[in-house]
N, C-alpha and C positions, 0 to 999 in steps of 0.2 A: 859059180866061178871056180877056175880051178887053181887052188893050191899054189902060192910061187914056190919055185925052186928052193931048196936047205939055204944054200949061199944068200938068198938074195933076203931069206927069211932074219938071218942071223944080223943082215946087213943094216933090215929093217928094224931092229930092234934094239939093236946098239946104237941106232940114230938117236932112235924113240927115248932110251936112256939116256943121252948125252942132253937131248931137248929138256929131257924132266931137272935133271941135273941142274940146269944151267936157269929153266926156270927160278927154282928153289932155292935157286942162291941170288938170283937179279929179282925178287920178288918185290913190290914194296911193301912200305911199310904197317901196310892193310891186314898185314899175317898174325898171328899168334903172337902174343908177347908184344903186339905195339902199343902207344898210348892212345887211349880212348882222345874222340873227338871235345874239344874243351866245350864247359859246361856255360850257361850262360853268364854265371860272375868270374870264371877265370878270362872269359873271349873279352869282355867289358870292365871288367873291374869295381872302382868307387864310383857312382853316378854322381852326376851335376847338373846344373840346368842352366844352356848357353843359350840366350836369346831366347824364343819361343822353342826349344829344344829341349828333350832328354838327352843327353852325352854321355860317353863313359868315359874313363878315364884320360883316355887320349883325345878329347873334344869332337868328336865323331859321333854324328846324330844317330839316335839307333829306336826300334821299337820294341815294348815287352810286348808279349801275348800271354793270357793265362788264364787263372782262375780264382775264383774267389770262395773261401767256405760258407755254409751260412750259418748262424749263430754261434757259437762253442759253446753256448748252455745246452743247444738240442744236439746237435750234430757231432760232437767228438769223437765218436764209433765210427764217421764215417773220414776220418784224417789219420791213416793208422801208418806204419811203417808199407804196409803192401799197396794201400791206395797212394799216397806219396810216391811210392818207386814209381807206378803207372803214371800218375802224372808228369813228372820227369823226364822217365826214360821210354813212357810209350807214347803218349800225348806231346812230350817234346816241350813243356811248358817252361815259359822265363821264369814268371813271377806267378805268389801264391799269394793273396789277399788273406789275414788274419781277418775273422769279424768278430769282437769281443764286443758286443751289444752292453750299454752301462743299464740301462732297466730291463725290462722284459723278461726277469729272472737273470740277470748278465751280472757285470760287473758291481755293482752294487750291494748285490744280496752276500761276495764272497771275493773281496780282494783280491786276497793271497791266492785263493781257487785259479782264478780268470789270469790272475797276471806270471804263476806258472803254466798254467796252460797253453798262454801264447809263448813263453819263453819255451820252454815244448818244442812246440808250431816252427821258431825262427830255426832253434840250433837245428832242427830236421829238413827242413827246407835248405837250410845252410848247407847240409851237408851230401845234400845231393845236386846242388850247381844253381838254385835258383833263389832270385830275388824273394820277399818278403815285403808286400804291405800291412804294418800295423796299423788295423783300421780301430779307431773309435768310434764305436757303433751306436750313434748319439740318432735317436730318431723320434722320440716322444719324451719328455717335452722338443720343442723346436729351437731354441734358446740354445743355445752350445755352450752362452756362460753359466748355465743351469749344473753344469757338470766342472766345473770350471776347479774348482779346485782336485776333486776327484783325477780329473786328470793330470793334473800336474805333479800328481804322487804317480799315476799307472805311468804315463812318459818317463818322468827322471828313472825311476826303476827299470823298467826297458832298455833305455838309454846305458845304464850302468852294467847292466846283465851284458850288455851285448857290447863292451865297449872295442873297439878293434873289430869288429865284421864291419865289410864294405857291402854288404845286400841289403842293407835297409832301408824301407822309406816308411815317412811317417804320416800318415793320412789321420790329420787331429778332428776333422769332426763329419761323418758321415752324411749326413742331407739333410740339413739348417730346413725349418719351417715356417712358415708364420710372423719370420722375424725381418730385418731390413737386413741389407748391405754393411753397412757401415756396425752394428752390431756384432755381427759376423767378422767384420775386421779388426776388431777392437780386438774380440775374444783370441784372435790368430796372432796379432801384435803382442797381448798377453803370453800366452803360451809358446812362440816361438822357442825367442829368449831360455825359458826352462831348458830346451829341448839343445839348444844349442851350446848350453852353460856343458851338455855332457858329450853332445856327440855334434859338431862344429861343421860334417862332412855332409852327413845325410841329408836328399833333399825331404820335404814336406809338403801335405799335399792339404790344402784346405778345401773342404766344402763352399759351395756358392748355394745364393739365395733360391729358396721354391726345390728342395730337398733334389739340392746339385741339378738346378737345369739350367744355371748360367741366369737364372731368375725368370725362363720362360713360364713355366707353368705357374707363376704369381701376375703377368701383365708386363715381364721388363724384358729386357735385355744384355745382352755381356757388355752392354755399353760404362753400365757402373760400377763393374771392376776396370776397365778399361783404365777409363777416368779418374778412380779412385782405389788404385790397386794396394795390398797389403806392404807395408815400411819392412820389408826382407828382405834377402837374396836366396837363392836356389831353393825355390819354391816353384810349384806348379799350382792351378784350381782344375776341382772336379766338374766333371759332366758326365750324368748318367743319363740312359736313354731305354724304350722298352718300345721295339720295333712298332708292334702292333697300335701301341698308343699315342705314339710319339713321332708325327712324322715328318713334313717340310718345314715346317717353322722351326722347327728344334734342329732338323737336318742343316739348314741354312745356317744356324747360329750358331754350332758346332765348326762349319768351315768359315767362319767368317773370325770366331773368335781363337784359333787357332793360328789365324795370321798375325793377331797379335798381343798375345796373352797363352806362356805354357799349360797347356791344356792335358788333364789325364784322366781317363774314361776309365774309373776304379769300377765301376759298375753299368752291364746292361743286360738286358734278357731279348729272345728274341718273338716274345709275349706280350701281354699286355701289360699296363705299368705294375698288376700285383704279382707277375711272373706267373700268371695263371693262361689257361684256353691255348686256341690255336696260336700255332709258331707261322711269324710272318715272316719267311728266310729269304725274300726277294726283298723287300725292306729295309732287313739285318743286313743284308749282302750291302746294298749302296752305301750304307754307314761304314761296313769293315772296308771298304774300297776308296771309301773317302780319308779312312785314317789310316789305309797304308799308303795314298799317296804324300799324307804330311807329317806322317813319320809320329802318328797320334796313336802313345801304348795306351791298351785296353785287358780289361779283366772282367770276363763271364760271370752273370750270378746263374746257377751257383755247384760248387761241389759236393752233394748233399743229393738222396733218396725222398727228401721232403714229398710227399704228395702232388707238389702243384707239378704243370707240366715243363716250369722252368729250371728244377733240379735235376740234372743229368743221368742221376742212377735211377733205376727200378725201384720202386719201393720194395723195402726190404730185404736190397744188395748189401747194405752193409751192417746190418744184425746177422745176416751169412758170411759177413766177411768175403764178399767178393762173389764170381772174381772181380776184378781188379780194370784186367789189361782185355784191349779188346772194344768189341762192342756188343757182345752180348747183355749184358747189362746196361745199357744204353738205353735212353728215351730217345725220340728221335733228334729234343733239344742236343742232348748230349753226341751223337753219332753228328752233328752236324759240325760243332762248337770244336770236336773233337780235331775233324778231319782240317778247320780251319789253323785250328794252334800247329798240327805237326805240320805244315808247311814249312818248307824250312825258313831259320833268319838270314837276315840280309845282313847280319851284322858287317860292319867292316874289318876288315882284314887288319892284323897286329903291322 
């Protein structure tokens, strides 16, 4: 092509700068120097539980998504300042499940240990926009009132540590065993109270019977919390679920008891129930499709390099220290789990 003309060249270019011009100054607010998009506790706030609902502040149902660590007796190399930003700000994650196991080498053997290391976990999580479940990691014996006092020293200290944060929930006993319903309720009746002598906001999340399956995997049903639901208010009950092992009956009893009883899925894998063998992601998909229709938060197990194939990292991403962000380090649980969280929320609008 040939060359335009001098005049028409100059003509064209004093356009072209008036255009840049004009852009640069009508730009929005996407540019340099704007504020970052709000994190998931400034878009929500203090959560509540309205009806069969999670809510935040403004009574507007909303859902976490996130992840869960696994133990902090083994795993704490793998919750560092670098894997936290990635979960965050690249995973896109609401909420971060503490698991502070009371045996197994956990809380038990070292109080103080365990109960800075989750206050750690909160103010860091705190401070990069997401929620916080403080789980009590009650799983052998099955008895919840077995630990019963123990926790009501680790809660009120939690509670006090963190008095004034709006991100926390308090999940008081991990997956009851062996034991009834009404046992389970007592022990949650007992301990509320504590919990709420320091911190009145936060909701709390209780275990149900047959280690959180709503009491399927014991013979029952969510019929006997239904029935006989715990003497609180702003409370939710757990349901965990493990694709592979866990499939129409428990699928079924999840939508049913969602209609009517606040339901929070602190735990599932998309493995079999030891989070071990193949990932069954056609499975896992109909459960995540059934609890974004009803507005049912869920948290992955788990954030962890753990060997099996339902911890996310590589074995031996995080004695490298990463990386981090990405999926290079990824299992395929993890790459999967991943791509589920960063969808964006549906939060509602302030």
């Amino acid at each position: 092509m040939r060359p335009a003309r001098t005049p028409r060249r100059l003509a064209a270019l004093t356009a072209a700068l008036g255009g840049l011009l004009l852009a640069l100054t009508s730009a929005p607010a996407a540019t340099a120097g704007a504020p970052a998009a709000a994190t998931p506790v400034e878009a929500n706030g203090q959560l509540r539980v309205c009806g069969v609902e999670l809510c935040n502040e403004r009574g507007s149902a909303i859902q976490l998504r996130g992840m869960s660590s696994h133990g902090t007796q083994w795993y704490p190399h793998c919750l560092t300042d670098g894997s936290l930003d990635a979960l965050a700000h690249d995973w896109n994650a609401d909420v971060l499940r503490v698991s502070t196991y009371v045996q197994e080498g956990g809380y038990e053997t070292d109080p103080r240990h365990f109960t800075d290391l989750a206050g750690r976990l909160i103010r860091q999580a705190g401070e990069r926009g997401m929620y916080v479940i403080v789980d009590w990691h009650m799983l052998h014996p099955g008895d919840p009132h077995a630990n019963l006092a123990a926790a009501r020293t680790f809660f009120t200290e939690i509670a006090r540590r963190n008095a004034g944060r709006n991100n926390i929930l308090y999940e008081i006993a991990n997956e009851p065993n062996g034991v009834s319903w009404s046992r389970i309720k007592s022990y949650a009746e007992q301990l509320i109270p504590v919990i709420r002598g320091v911190d009145p906001d936060a909701p709390v999340l209780i275990g149900t019977r047959a280690w959180s399956s709503l009491g399927v995997s014991e013979g029952a049903d969510e019929s006997e919390v239904v029935n006989n639901p715990v003497r609180a208010s702003n409370i939710m009950y757990t349901f965990h679920f493990y694709a592979d092992s866990h499939r129409e009956e428990y699928l079924a009893t999840l939508s049913r008891a969602a209609d009517r009883i606040p339901v929070f899925v602190t735990e599932f894998g998309t493995q079999n129930y030891a989070g071990e063998g193949a990932n069954d992601f056609a499975m896992s998909q109909r459960y995540l499709d059934l609890m974004a229709a009803k507005k049912i938060s869920w948290v992955n197990w788990n954030f962890s390099d753990d060997h099996r194939s339902g911890a996310v990292f590589s074995t031996g991403t995080c004695n490298a220290q990463g990386p981090w962000a990405g999926t290079a380090s990824l299992k395929p649980a993890g790459v999967w789990i991943r791509d589920r969280i960063r969808t964006p929320d549906r939060f509602p609008a302030v």
